[in-house]
N, CA, C and O atoms as CSV, one atom per row, in Angstrom:
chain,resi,resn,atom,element,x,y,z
A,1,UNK,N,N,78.952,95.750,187.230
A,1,UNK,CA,C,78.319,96.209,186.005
A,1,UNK,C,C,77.786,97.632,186.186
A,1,UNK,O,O,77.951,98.426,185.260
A,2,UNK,N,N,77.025,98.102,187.547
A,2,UNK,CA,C,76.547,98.752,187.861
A,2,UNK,C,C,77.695,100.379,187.252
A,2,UNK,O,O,77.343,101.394,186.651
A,3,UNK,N,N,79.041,99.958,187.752
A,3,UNK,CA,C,80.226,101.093,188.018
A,3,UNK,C,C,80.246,101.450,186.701
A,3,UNK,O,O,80.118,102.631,186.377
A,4,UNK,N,N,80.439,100.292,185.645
A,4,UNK,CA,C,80.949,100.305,184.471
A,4,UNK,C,C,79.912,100.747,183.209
A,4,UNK,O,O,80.385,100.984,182.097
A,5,UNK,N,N,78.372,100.843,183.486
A,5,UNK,CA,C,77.762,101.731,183.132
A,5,UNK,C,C,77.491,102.763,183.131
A,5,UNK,O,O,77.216,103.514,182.195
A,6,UNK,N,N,77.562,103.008,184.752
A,6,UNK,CA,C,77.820,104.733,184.848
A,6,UNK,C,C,78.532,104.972,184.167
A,6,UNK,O,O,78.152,105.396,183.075
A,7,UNK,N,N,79.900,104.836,184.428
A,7,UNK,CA,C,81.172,105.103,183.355
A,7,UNK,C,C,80.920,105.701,181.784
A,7,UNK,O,O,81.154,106.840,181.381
A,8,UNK,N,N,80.528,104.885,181.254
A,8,UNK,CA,C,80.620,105.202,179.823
A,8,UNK,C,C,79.010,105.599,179.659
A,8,UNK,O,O,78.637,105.450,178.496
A,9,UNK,N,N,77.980,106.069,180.560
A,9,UNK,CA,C,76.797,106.446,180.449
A,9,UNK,C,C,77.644,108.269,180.578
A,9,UNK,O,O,77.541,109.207,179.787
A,10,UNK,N,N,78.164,108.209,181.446
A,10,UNK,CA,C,78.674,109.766,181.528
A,10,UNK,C,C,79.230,109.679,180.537
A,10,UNK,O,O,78.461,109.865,179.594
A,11,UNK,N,N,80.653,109.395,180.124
A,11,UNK,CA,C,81.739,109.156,179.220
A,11,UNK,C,C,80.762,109.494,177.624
A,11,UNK,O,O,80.967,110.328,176.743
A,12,UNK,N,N,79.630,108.393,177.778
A,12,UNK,CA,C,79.249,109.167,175.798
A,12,UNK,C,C,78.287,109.680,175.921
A,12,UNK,O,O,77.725,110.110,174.914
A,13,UNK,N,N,77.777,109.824,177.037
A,13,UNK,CA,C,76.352,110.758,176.951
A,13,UNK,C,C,75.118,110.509,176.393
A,13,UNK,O,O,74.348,111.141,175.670
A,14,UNK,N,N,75.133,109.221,177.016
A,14,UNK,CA,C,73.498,108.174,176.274
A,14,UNK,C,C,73.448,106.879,177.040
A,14,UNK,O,O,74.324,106.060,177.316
A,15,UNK,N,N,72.388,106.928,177.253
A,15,UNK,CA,C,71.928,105.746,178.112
A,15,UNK,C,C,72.272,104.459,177.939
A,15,UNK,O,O,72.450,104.191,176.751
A,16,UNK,N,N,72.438,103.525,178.712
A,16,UNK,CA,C,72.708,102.467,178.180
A,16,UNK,C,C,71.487,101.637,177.226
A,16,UNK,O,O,70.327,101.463,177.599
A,17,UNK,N,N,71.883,101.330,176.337
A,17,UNK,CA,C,70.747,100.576,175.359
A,17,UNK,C,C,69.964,99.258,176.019
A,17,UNK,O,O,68.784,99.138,176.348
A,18,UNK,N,N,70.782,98.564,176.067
A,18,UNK,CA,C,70.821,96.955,176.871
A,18,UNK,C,C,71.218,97.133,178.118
A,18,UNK,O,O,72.444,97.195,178.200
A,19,UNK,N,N,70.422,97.283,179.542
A,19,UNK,CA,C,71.190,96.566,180.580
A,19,UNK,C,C,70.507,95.429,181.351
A,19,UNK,O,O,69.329,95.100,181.491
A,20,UNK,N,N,71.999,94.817,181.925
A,20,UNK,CA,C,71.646,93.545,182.323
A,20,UNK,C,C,72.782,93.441,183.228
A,20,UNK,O,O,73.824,93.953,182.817
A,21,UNK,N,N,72.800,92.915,184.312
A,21,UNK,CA,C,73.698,92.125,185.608
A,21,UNK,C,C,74.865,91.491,184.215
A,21,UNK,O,O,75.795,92.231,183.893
A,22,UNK,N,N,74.740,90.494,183.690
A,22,UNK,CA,C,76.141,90.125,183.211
A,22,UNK,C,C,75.953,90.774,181.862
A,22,UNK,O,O,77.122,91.159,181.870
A,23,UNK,N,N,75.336,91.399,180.286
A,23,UNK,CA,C,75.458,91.752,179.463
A,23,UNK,C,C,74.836,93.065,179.292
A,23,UNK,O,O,73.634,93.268,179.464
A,24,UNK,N,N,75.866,94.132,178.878
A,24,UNK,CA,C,75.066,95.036,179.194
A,24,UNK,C,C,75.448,95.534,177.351
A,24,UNK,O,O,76.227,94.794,176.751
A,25,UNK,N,N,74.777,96.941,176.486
A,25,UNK,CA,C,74.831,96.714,175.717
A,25,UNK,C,C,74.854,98.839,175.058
A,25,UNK,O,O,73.779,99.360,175.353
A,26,UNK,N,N,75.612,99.607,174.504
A,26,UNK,CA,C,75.541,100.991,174.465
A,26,UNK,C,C,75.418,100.812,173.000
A,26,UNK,O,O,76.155,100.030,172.400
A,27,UNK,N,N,74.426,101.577,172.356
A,27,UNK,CA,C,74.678,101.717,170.754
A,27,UNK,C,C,75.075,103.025,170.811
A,27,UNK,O,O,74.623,103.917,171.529
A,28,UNK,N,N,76.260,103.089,169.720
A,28,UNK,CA,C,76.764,104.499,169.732
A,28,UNK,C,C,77.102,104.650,168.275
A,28,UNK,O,O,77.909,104.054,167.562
A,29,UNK,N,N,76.347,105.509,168.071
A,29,UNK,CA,C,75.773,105.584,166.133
A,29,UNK,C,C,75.775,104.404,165.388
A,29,UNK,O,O,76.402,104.356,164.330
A,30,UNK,N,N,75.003,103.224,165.909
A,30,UNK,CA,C,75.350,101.644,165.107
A,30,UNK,C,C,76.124,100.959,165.634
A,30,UNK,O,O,75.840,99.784,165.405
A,31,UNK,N,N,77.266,101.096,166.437
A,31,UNK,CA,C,77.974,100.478,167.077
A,31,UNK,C,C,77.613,100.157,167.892
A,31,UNK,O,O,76.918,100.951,168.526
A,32,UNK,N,N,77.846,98.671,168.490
A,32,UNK,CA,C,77.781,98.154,169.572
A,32,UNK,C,C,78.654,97.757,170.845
A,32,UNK,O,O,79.270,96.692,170.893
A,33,UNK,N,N,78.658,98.790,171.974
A,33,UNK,CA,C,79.965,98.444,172.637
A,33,UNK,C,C,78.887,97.317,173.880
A,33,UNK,O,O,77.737,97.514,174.274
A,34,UNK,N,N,79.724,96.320,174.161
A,34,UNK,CA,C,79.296,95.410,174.693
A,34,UNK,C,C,80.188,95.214,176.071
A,34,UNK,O,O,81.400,95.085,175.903
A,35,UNK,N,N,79.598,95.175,177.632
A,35,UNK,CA,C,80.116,95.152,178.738
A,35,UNK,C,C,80.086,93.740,179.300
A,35,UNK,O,O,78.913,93.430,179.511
A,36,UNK,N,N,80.708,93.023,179.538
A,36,UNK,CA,C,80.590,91.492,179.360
A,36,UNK,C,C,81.004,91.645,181.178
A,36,UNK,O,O,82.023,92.264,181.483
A,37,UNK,N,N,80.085,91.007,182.306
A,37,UNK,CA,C,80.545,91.173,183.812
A,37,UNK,C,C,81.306,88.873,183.575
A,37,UNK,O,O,80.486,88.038,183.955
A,38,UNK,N,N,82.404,88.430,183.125
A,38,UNK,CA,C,82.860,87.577,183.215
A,38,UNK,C,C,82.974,86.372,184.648
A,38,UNK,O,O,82.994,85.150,184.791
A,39,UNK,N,N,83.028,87.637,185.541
A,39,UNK,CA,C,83.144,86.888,186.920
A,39,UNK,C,C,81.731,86.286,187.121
A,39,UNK,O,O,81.595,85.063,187.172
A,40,UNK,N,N,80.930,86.927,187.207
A,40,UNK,CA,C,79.409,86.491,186.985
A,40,UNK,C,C,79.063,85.163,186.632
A,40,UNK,O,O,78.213,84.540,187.269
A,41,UNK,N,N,79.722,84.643,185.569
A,41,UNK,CA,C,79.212,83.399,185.122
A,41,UNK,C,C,80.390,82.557,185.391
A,41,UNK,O,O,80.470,81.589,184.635
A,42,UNK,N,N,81.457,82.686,186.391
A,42,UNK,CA,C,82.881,82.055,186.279
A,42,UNK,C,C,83.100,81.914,185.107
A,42,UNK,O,O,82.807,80.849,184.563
A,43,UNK,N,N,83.646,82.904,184.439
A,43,UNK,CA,C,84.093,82.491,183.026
A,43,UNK,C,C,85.673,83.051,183.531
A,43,UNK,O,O,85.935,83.972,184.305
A,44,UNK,N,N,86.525,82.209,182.849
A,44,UNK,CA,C,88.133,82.663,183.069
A,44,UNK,C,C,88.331,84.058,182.457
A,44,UNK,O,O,87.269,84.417,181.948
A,45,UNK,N,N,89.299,84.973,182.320
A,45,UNK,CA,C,89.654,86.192,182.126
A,45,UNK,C,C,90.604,85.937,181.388
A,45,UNK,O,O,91.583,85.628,182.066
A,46,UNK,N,N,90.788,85.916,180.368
A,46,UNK,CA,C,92.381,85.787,179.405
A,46,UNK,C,C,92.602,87.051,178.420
A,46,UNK,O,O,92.178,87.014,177.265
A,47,UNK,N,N,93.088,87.841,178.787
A,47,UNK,CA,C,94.021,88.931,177.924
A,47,UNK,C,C,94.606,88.500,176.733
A,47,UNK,O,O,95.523,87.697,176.556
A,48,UNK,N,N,93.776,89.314,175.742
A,48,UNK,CA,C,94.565,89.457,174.548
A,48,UNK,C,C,95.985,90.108,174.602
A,48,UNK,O,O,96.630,90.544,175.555
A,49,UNK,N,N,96.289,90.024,173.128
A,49,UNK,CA,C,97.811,90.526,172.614
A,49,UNK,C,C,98.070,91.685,172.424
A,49,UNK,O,O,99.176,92.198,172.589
A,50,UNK,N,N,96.567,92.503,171.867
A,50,UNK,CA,C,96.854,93.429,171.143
A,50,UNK,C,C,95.317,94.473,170.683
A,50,UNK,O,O,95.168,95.442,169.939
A,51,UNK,N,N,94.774,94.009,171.191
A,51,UNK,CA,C,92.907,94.790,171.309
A,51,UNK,C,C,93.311,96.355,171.909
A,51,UNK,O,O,93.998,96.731,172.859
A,52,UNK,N,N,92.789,96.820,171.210
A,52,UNK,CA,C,92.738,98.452,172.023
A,52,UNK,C,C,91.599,99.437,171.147
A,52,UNK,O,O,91.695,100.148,170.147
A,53,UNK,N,N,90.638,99.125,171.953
A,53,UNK,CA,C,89.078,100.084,171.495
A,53,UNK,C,C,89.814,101.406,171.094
A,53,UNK,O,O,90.651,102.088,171.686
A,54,UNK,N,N,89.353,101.495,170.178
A,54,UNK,CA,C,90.138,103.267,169.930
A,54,UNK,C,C,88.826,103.947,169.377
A,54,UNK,O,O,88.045,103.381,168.612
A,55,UNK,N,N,88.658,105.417,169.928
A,55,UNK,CA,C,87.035,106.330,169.865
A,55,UNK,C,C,87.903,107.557,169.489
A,55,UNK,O,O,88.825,108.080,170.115
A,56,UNK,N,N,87.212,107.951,167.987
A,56,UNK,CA,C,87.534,109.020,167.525
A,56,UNK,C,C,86.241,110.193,167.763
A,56,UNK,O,O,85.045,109.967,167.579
A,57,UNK,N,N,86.915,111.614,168.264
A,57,UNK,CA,C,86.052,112.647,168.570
A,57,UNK,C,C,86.363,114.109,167.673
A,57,UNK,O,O,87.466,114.302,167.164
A,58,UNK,N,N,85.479,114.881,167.585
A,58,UNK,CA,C,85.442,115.903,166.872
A,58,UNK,C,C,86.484,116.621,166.760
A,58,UNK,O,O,86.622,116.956,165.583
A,59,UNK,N,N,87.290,117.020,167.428
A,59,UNK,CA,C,88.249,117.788,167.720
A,59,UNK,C,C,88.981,117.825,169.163
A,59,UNK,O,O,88.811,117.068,170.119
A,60,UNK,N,N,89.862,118.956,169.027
A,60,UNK,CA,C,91.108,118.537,170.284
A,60,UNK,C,C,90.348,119.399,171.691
A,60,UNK,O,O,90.728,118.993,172.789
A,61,UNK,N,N,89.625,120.202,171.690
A,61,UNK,CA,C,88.614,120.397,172.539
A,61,UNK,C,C,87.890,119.416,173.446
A,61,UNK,O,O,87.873,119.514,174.673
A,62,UNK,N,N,87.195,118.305,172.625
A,62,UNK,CA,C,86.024,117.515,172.919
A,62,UNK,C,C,87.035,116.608,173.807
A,62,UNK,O,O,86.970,116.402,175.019
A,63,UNK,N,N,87.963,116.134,172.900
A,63,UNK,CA,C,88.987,115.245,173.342
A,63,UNK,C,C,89.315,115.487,174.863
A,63,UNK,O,O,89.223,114.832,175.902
A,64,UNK,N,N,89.693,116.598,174.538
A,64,UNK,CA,C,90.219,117.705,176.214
A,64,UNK,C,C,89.531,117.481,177.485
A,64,UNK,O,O,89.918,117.249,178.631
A,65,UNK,N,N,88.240,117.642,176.854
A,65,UNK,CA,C,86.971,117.725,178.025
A,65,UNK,C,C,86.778,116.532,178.015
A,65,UNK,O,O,87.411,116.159,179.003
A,66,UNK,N,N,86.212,115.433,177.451
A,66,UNK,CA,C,86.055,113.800,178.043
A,66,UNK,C,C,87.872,113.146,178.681
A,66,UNK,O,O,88.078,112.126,179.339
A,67,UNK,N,N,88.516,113.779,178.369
A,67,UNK,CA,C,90.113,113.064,179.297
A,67,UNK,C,C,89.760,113.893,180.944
A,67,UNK,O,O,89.894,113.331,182.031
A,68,UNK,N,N,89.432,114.906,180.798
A,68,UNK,CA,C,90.158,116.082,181.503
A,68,UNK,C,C,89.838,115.444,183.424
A,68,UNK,O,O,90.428,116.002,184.350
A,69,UNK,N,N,89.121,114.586,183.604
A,69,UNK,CA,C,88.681,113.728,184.988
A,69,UNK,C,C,89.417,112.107,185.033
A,69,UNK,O,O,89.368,111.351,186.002
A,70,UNK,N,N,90.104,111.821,183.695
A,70,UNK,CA,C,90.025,109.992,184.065
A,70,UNK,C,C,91.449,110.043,184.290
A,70,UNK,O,O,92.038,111.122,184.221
A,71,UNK,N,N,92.197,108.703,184.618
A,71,UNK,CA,C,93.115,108.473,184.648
A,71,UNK,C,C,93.934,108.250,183.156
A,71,UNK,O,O,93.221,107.779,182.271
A,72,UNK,N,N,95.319,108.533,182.797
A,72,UNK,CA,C,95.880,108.715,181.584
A,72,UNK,C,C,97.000,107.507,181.982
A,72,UNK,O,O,97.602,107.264,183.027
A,73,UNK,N,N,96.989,106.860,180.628
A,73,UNK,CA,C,97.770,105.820,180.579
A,73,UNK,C,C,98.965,106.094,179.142
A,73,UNK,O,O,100.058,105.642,178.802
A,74,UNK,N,N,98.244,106.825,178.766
A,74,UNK,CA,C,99.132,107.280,177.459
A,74,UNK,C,C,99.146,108.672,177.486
A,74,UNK,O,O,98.034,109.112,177.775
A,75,UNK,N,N,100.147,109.693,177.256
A,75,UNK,CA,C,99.656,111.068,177.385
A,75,UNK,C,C,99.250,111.685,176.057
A,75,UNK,O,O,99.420,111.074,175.002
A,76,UNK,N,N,98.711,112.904,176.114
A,76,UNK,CA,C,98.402,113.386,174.777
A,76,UNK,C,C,99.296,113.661,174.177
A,76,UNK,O,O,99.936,114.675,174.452
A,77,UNK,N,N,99.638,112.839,173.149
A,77,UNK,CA,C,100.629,113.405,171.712
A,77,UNK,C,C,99.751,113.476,170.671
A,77,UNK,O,O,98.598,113.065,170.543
A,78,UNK,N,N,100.658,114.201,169.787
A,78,UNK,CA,C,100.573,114.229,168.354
A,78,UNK,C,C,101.311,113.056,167.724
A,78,UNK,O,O,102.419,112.632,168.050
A,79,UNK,N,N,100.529,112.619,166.795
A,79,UNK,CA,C,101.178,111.293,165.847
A,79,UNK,C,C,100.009,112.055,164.870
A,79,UNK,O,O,98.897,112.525,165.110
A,80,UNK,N,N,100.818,111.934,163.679
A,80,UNK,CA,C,100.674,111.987,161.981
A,80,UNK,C,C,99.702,113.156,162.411
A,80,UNK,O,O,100.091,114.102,163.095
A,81,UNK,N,N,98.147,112.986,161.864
A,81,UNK,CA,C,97.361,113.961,161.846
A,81,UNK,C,C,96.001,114.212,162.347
A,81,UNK,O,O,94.921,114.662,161.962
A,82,UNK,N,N,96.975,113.343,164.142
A,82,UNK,CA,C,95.928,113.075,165.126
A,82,UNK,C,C,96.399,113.483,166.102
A,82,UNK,O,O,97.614,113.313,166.204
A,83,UNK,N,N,95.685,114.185,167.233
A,83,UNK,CA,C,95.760,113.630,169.083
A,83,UNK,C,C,95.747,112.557,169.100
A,83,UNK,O,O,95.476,112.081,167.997
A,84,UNK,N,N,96.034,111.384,170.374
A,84,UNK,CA,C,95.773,110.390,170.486
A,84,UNK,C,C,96.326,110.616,172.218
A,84,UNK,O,O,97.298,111.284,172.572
A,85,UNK,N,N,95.388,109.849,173.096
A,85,UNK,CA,C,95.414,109.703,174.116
A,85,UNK,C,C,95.581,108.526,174.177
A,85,UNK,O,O,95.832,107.760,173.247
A,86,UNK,N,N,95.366,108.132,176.056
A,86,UNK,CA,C,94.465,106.974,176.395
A,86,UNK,C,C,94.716,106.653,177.569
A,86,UNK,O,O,95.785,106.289,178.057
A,87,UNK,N,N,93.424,106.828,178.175
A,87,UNK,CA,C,92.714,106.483,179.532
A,87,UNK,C,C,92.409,104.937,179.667
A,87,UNK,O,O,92.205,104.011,178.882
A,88,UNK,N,N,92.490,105.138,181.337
A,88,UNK,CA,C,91.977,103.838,182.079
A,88,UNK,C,C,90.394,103.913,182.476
A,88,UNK,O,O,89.803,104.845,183.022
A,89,UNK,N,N,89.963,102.847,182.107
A,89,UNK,CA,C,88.022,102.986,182.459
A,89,UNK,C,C,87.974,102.468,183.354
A,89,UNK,O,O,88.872,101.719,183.738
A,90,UNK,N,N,86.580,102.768,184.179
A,90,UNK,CA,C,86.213,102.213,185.450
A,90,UNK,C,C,86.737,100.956,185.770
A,90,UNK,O,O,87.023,100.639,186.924
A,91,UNK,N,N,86.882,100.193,184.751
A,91,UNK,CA,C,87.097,98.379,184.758
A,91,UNK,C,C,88.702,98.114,184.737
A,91,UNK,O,O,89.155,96.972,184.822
A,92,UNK,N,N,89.459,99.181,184.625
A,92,UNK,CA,C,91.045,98.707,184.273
A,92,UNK,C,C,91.326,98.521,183.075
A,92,UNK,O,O,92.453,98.050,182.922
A,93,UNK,N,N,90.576,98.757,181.866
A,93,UNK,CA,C,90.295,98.581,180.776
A,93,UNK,C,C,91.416,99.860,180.033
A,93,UNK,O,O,91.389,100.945,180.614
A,94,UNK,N,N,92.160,99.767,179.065
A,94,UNK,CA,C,92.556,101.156,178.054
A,94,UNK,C,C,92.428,100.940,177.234
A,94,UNK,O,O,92.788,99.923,176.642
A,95,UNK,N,N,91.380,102.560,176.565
A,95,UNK,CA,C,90.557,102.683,176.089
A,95,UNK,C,C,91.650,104.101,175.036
A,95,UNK,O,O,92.512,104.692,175.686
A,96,UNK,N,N,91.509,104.402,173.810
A,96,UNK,CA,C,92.571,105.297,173.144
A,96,UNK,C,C,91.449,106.237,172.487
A,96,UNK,O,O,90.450,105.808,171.910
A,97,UNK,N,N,91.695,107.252,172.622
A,97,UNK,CA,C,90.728,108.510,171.933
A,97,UNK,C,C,91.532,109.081,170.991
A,97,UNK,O,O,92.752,109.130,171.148
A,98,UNK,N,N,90.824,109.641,169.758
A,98,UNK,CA,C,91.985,109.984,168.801
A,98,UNK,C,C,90.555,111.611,168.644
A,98,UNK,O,O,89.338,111.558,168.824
A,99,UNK,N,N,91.490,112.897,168.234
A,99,UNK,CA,C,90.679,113.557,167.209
A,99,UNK,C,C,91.997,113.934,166.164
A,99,UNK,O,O,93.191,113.677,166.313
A,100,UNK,N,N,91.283,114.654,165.038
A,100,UNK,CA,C,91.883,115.274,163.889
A,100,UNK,C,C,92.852,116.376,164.221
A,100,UNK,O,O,92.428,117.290,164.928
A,101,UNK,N,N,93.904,116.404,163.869
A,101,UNK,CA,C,94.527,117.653,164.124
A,101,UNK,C,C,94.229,118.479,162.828
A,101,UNK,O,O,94.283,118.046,161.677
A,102,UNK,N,N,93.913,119.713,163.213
A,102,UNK,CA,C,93.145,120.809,162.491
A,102,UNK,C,C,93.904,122.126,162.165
A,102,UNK,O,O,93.325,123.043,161.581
């Protein structure tokens, strides 16, 4: 839990709201991103089909600078009248960043 807060404590630039050993908790303008540590409580791990957190940012700059250290699982293209990335998070997790193309 410890890794996976740092992570997205750097990543959005705000403290974690909620922390806790198995639930940890980031509000990010109203939103609630929620860090669930599963092994913790033996809870099984089952992968969805089709989930993919997607975080839209100001522009292709901002975008630039939060990719520009993580690992890339998708590279930066253009689709319609977006960037769209997408990185791997501390957890093995992919995570898709979109900004506006301008």
């Amino acid at each position: 839990m410890h890794r996976a807060i740092k992570f997205y404590e750097n990543f959005f630039e705000k403290d974690v709201f909620i922390k806790d050993d198995i639930y940890s908790v980031f509000d990010i303008d109203g939103f609630r991103l929620g860090l669930f540590a599963f092994e913790k409580v033996n809870e099984t791990h089952i992968f969805g089909s089709n989930c993919l957190p997607s975080i839209d940012v100001e522009n292709l700059d901002v975008l630039k600078n939060k990719i520009k250290d993580l690992k890339l699982c998708f590279p930066l293209t253009k689709i319609n009248n977006n960037w769209v990335v997408e990185f791997v998070d501390s957890e093995g997790n992919h995570i898709e960043l979109t900004a506006p193309i301008k």
